[in-house]
C-alpha positions in Angstrom: 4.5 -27.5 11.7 4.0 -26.7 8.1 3.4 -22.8 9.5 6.4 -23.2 11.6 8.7 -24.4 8.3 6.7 -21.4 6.1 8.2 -18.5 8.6 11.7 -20.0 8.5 11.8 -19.5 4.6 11.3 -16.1 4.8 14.4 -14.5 3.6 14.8 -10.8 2.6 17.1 -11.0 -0.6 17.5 -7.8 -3.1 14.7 -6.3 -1.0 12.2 -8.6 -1.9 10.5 -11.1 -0.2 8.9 -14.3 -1.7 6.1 -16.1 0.1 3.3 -18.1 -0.7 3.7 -17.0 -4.9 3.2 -13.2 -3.7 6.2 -10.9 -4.3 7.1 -8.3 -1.8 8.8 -5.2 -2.1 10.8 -2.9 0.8 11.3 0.3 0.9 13.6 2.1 2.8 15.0 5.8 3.2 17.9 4.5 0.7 15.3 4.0 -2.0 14.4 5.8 -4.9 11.7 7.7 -5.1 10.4 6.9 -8.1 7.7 3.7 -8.4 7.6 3.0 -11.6 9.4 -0.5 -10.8 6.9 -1.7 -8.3 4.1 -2.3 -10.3 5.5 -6.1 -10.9 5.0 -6.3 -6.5 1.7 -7.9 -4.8 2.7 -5.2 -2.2 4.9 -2.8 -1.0 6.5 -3.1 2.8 7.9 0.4 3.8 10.3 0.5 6.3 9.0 3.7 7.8 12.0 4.7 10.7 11.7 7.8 8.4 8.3 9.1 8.9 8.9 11.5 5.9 10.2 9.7 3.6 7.6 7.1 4.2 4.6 10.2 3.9 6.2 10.5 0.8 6.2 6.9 -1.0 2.8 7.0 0.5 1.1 9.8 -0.9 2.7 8.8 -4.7 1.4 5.6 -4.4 -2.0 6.4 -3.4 -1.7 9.6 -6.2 -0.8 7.7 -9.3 -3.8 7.5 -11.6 -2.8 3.7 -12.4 -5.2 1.1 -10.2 -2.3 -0.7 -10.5 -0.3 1.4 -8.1 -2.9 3.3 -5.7 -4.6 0.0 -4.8 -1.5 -2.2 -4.0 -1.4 -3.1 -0.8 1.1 -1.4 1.6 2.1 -2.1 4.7 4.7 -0.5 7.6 7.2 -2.3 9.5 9.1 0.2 12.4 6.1 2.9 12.8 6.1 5.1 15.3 3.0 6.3 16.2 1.7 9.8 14.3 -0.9 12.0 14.2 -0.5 12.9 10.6 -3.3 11.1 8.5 -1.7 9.8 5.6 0.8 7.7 7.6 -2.1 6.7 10.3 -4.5 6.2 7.5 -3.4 5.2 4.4 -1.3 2.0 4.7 -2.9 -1.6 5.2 -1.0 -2.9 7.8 1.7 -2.2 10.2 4.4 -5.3 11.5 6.7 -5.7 14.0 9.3 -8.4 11.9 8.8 -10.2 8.9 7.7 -13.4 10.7 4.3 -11.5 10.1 4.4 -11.9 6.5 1.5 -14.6 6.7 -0.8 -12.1 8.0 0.4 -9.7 5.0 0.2 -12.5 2.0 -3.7 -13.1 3.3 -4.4 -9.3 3.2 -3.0 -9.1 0.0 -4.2 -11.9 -1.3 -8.0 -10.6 -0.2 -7.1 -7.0 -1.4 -6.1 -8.4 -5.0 -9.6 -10.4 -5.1 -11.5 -7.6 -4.5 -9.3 -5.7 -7.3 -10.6 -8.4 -10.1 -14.2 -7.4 -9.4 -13.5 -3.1 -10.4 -14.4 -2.2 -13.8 -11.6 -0.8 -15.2 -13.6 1.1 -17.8 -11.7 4.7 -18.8 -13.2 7.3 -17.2 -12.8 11.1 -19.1 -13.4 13.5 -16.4 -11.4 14.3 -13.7 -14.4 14.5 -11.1 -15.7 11.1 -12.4 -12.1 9.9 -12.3 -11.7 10.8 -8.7 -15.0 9.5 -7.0 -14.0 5.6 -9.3 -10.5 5.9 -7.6 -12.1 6.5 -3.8 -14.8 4.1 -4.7 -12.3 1.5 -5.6 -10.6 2.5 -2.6 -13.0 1.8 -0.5 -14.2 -1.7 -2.1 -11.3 -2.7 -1.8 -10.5 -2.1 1.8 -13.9 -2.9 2.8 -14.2 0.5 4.1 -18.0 2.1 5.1 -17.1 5.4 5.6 -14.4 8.4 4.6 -12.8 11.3 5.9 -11.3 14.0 3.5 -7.9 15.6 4.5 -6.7 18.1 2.5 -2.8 18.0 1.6 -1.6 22.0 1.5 1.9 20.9 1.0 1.7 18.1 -2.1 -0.9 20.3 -5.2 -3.2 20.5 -3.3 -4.9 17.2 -3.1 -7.7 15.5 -1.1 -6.6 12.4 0.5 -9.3 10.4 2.2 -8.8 8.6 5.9 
């Protein structure tokens, strides 16, 4: 019953949602593009009916050199199926309706747990920068193995699946 009365609080209000002391942000195709606000968010929920402008918000948040931003959590709600590999393979989570948001709030709350073990030691190279980002990456996700997938249209970069 307690679960029951949980789900019934969830109310989406300035596009954030509160739940269980985690903050949520959404994202939509009306939003800015710029981050810089969300780094005060346990995790981002992008509302991705907009498939590019949801590659997008994806690719900055998983480019920014803060751990702060490329390891918050982020989640999809209205995804159709793709096969391009930063929307299939970059996100934590996709949802069907905010009555999912206990699902999310455990992820997230796992995700940030694993984020408290990373040394956050500054790094001067940018190879040696890059392997600590996937490597945190991957800790963080629990993930074993990678797949590099190189982005021709954003600089060039290498974005792992």
């Amino acid at each position: 019953m307690a679960l029951k009365d949980s789900i019934a609080k969830i109310e989406v209000k300035d596009n954030k949602i509160e739940f269980e002391n985690l903050l949520f942000f959404i994202l939509d195709s009306n939003s800015s593009l710029n981050i810089d606000h969300l780094m005060v968010y346990d995790a981002i929920i992008i509302d991705a009916k907009d498939a590019e402008f949801t590659r997008l918000i994806i690719k900055k948040i998983r480019a920014h050199y803060n751990p702060e931003y490329y390891l918050k959590p982020i989640f999809l709600i209205n995804y159709k199926e793709t096969k391009d590999p930063i929307l299939s393979n970059l996100h934590d989570g996709i949802i069907y309706s905010f009555d999912q948001i206990k699902e999310l709030a455990e992820l997230t709350k796992q995700i940030f747990l694993k984020t408290t073990q990373l040394d956050y030691q500054l790094i001067t190279s940018f190879e040696a920068q890059t392997i600590k980002k996937v490597l945190n990456y991957m800790y963080t996700r629990d993930l074993q193995t990678i797949k590099p997938y190189v982005d021709l249209t954003f600089n060039y970069r290498v974005y792992l699946s």
